[in-house]
N, C-alpha and C positions, 0 to 999 in steps of 0.2 A: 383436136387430134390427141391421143392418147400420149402420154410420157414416158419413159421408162427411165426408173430412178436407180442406178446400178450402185448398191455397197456393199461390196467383198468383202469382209468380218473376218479375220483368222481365231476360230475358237476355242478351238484344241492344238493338239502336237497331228503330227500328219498319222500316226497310227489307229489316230478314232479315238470319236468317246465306246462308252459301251455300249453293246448293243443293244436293244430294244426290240429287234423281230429276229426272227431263227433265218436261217438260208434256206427257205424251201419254196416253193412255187405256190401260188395263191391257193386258197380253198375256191374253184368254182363251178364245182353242186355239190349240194349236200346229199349225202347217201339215208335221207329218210322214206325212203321208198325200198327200204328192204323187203319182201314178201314176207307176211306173216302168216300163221298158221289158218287161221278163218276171218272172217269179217266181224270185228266190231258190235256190240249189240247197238241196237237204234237209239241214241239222245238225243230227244228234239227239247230243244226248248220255246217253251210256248210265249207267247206275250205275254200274258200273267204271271207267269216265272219269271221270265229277266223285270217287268217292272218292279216288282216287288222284291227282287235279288239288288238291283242296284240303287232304287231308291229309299227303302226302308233298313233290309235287310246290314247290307255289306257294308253301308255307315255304321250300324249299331256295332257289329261285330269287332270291323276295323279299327274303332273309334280311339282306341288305349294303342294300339300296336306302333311300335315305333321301325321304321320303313325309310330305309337308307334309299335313295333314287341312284340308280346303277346304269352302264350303258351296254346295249342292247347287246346278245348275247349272238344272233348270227351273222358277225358281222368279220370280214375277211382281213386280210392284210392288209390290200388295198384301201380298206376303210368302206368294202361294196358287200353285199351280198350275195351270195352263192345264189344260184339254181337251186330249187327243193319243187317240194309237192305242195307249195304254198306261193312258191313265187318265181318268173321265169324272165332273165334278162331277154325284153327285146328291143329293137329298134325298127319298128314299122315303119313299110313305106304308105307313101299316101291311100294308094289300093287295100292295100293288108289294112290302113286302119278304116277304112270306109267299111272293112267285110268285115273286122272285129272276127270272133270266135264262129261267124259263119261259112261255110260253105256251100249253100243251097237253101229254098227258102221251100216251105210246106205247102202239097199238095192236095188241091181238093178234090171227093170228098171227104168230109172230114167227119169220122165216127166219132160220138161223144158217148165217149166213159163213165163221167161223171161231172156233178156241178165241181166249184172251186171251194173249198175248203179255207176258212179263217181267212183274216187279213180285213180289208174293209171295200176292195173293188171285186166286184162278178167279175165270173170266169168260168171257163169248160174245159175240162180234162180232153183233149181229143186223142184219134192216130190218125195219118192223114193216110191216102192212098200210096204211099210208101210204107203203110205200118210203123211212123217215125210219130213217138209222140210227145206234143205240144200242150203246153196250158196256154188259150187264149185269153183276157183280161179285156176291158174295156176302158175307155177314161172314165176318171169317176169325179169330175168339176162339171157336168154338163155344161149348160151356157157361158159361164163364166173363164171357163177354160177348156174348149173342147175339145183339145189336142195334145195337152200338156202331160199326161200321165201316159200314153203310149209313147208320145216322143223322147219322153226321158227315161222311160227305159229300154229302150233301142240303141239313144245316146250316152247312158252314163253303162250300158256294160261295152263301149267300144271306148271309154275313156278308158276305166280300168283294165279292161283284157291290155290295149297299146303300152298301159304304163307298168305291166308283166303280171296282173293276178289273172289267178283262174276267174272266167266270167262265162253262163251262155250263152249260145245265140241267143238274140232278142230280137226281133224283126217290127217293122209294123205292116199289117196285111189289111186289105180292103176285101170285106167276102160278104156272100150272098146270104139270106138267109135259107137258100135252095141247096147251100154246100154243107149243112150241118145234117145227118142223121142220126137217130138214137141206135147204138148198138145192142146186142144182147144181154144183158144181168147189167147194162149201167145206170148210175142209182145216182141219187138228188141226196148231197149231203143236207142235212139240220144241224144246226146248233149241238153242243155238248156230245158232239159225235155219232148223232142220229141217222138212221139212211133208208130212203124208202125205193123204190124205183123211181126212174127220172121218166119226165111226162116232157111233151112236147110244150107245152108252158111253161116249163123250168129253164130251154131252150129261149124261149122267146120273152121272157123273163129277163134273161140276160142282156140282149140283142137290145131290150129298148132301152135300156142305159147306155149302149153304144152309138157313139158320134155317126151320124147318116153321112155318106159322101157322097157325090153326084152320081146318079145312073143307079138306086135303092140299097150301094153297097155300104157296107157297117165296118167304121174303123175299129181294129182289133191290135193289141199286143200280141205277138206268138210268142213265145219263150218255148223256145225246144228241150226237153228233158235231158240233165246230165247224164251221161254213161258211167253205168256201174251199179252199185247197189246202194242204195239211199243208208245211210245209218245215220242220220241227225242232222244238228248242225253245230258246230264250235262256237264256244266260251273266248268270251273279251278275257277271259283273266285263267291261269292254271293252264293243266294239259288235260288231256285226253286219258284216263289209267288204263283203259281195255289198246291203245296204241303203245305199242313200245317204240315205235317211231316217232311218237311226239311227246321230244323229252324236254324243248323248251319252254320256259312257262309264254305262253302268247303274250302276255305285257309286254315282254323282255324282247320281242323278234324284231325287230329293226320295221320291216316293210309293215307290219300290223299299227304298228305306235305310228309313223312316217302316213301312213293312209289318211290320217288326220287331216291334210294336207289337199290332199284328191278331192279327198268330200268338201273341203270348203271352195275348192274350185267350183263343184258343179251342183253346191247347195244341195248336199245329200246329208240332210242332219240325221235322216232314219237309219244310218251304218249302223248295226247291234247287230246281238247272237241270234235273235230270230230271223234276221235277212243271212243267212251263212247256210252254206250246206257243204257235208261232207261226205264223199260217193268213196265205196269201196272198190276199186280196178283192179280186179281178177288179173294173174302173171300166169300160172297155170295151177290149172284143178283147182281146189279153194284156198290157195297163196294169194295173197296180193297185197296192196298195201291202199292206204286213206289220202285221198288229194282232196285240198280244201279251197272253197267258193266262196265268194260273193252274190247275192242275189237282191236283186228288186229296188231300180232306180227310179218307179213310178212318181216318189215325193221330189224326185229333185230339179233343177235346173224353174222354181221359184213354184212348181205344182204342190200346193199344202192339202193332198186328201184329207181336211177333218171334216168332218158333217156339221160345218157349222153354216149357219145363211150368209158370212160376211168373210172375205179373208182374213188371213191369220197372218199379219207381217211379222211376229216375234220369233218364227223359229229361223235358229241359224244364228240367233244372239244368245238366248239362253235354256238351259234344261227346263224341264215342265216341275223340275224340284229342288229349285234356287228357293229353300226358305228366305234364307235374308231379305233378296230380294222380292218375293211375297208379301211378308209381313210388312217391309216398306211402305210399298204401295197399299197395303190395306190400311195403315194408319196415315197416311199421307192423303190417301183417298185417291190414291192416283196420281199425283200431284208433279212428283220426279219425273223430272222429262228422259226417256231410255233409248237410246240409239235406232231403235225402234221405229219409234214415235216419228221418224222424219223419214222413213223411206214413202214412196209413191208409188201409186200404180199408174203405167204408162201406157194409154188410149191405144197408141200405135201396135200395143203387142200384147193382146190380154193374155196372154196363154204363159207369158213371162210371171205375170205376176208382179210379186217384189221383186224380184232379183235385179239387182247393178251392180254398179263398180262404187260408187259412190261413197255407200255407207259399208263397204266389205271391209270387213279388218280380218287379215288373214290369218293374225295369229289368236285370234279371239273368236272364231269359228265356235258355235258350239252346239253338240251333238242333242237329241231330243231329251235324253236322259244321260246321267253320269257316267262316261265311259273309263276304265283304268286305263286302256294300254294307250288311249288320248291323252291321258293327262300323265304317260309315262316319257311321252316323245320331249327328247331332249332337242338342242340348237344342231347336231350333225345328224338325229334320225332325220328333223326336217329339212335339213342341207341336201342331204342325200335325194331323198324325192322331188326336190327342188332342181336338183342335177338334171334328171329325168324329166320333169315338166317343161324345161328350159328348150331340150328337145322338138319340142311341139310347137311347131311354126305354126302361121293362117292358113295353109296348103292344108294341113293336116287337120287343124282344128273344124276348118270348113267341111271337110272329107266327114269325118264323127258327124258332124250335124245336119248332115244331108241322110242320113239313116232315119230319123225323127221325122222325118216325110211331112212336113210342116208344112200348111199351104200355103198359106203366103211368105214370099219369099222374101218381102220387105223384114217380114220376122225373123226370117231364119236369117238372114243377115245382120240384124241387129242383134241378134242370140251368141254370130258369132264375134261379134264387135264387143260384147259382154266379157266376153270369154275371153279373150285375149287381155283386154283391160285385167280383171281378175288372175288371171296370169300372170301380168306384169307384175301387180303386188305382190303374189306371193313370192316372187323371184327378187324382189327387192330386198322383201322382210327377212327371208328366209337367209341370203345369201352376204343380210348386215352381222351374223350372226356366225355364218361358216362359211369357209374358205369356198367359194365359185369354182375353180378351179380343181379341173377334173379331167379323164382320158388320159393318163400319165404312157408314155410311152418313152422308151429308151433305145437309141438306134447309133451305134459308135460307141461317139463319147459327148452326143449330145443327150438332154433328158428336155422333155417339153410337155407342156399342160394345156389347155384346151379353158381362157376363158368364157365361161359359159352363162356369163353375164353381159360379155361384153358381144359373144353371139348372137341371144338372146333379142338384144338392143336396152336391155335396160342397165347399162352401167354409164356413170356419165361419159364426158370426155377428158375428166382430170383423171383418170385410173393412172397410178403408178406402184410398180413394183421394188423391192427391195429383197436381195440376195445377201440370207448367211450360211457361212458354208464353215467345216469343223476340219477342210482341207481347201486349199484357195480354188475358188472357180468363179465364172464369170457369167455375168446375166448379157442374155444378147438381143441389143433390139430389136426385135421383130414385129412388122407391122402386121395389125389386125387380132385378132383374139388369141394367136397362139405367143406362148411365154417360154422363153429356152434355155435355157445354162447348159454350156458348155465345162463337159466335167475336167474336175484336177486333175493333175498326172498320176498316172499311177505308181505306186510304191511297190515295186520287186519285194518280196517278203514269202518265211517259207509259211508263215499266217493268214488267211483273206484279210485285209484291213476293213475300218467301219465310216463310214464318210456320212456326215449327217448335210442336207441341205434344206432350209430354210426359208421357202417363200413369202415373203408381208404382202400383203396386196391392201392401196389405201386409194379409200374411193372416198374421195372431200369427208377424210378424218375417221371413214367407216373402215375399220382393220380386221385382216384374218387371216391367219397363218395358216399354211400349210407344211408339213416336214415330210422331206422324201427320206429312206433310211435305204441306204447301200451297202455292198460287201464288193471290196477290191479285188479281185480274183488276180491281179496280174497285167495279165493280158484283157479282160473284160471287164464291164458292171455288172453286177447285180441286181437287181429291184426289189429290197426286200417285205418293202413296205410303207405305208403313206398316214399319215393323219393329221387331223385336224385341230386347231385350240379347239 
């Protein structure tokens, strides 16, 4: 049974220390959706661009630059994040998160436009018979994994849409090879940006890298096309200069650096600028402004697309441009046993892969190649997202993973048994580090927090609390995850006063503070503001 350890502090005179937030109501959206004049010119970045930007480049450059680590720059009173064109507080119900960013799934037949362009899995540009159009993908592990790359990205864009990024539909679809047609002037991309007309063997082509399902149909990813006008996709690092609305540097944006965190959830070490896209949404005539995506969960949840004969258990431990660790092992001849080196592949779930609980370190997650605004994320960006994951019960988590249409259900069940595990760690790690305690609400002259560890189920049963206050008030035990103080009296004055309150919370020796900042009105509170050590 939990504890609750009450010590009322007196730490100032009753007039307050000084203040530290202004009296004004949260920021909750940001207004970077102001319509601008026209659309953006188109910035894609290619794969050969970012690899060579992050792993050669941006070391040499950086290399002398002295670079103070600073805390994320859209981040509210409360210590949360606004609403913008990047990020949208939700709280999905089980439904909403099973449907993700969908609303209706594509209709056959299906004209194809064109082959799939870059990346490493086939695919067909299509429209279906709603003129709604889709790129369909295929899994690209045949035997070894034959389900794994449509399911995970069906599933990791209904992880992220639930935990509030822009993501699209992503579906998985079972179709004929009688539901494809070639339409008029659509053309069979080549290499280096070549294009001839597309032939019916470009088509079928495709189709025999696709997983067969009972009754000759062929598993497919649909990913439905974003609304708007395509112009690129966004930089791990700087802003946008043709966006006047994206004026902070993306290292510095809370929910970018905190994403860090998502992806280790669901083994997405391919998060870079070439998985991003940025659509321009017309307001009226050519006003409008830039919302920013995520795209392509095909490599995660333990699916490693390389074209090698053998799996690849290293990713998701370290970058493909860890010299040190290179050169180690080249002069060692291999020899350093690497965290690696002990995972397993489990008979019961091939399509998993490596992925467990076992050997995840969730603060040691690491991306395929060197990411900044990763390795910008401080202990409250990952608090923060950690608040949010905490969220996500097995009602919900099982909900996401039935989108992945996985056939055997012994797996999918054991995917979601993964998943929760992994969960649990990062709510551990995350929450040794920052204050759990979160959903601040003020009602009277009570203030109350919302343990979200001890929700969750991963806090022990020693949690105890400890209350200081800069005017006398009293912590009140309340059972179960909710934490309460009862505020001080109030001081008649012709000034607001400033009342600072103090929450410790100590989980067998693991501590972290929380401060609530007030203004005395009189007759009311205020809530002026929240943060964390």
């Amino acid at each position: 049974m939990k504890k609750l350890a009450v010590a009322c502090i007196l730490l100032s005179c009753a007039c307050g220390a000084p203040s530290k937030f202004a009296m004004r109501e949260p920021v909750v959206r940001d207004s970077d959706d102001r319509p601008i004049a026209h659309a953006p010119k188109n910035d894609e970045e290619s794969d050969y661009a970012n690899s060579l930007d992050v792993v050669f480049l941006r070391p040499l450059s950086h290399a002398f630059l002295f670079q103070v680590a600073r805390e994320a720059h859209d981040v509210n009173s409360l210590d949360e994040v606004p609403d913008s064109t990047w990020y949208t507080n939700r709280r999905p119900t089980v439904a909403e998160a099973t449907r993700g960013a969908c609303v209706d799934a594509p209709e056959p037949p299906f004209t194809v436009k064109s082959s799939k362009a870059g990346g490493t899995t086939p695919g067909l540009v299509v429209k279906d018979a709603r003129g709604r159009k889709y790129l369909f993908k295929t899994d690209d592990l045949g035997p070894r994994a034959p389900e794994i790359s449509t399911a995970a990205d069906a599933i990791g864009s209904r992880f992220y849409w639930a935990l509030g990024f822009n993501a699209p539909c992503n579906t998985v679809e079972r179709v004929k090879a009688a539901d494809f047609k070639i339409g008029s002037g659509s053309v069979h991309k080549l290499a280096w940006g070549e294009e001839r007309p597309l032939e019916q063997r470009d088509i079928d082509r495709v189709l025999a890298n696709a997983t067969k399902s009972e009754g000759g149909t062929f598993r497919l990813s649909a990913s439905r096309f974003i609304e708007g006008t395509p112009v690129g996709t966004w930089r791990t690092e700087g802003t946008r200069g043709d966006d006047p609305n994206d004026v902070i540097p993306h290292e510095d944006r809370r929910e970018l650096r905190a994403e860090r965190l998502l992806a280790a959830w669901i083994a997405h070490w391919d998060s870079r600028g070439p998985n991003t896209f940025d659509a321009f949404v017309t307001t009226s005539g050519p006003r409008g402004y830039v919302k920013h995506y995520f795209l392509d969960w095909s490599d995660a949840l333990g699916g490693v697309p390389i074209r090698t004969p053998f799996p690849e258990p290293r990713m998701g431990f370290a970058t493909v441009s860890n010299l040190p660790e290179i050169a180690a092992d080249l002069v060692t001849i291999g020899l350093i046993r690497r965290p690696w080196d002990d995972v397993k592949l489990d008979a019961r779930a091939p399509n998993l892969g490596y992925l467990d609980v076992a050997h995840f370190d969730a603060l040691d997650f690491s991306p395929q190649t060197p990411m900044v605004r990763w390795a910008r994320a401080d202990a409250n960006d990952l608090g923060w997202i950690a608040r949010k994951i905490a969220r996500f019960d097995v009602e919900r988590v099982r909900a996401m993973v039935s989108a992945g249409a996985l056939t055997n259900e012994a797996e999918r069940e054991h995917l979601v048994e993964i998943l929760m595990g992994r969960r649990d760690k990062i709510l551990r790690a995350a929450f040794a580090r920052s204050s759990p305690l979160g959903e601040p609400s003020l009602q009277a002259e009570r203030f109350c927090l919302q343990d979200l560890a001890v929700t969750a189920g991963v806090a022990s049963k020693d949690v105890t609390y400890a209350l200081r206050a800069s005017r006398f008030a009293t912590l009140e035990p309340i059972a179960g995850a909710r934490v309460c103080a009862s505020m001080p009296p109030h001081v008649r004055s012709s000034t607001p006063g400033y009342v600072t309150l103090e929450l410790v919370r100590d989980d067998r020796g693991e501590r972290t503070r929380l401060r609530a900042h007030f203004y005395d009105l009189g007759a009311r509170w205020f809530l002026a503001g929240v943060e964390r050590e």
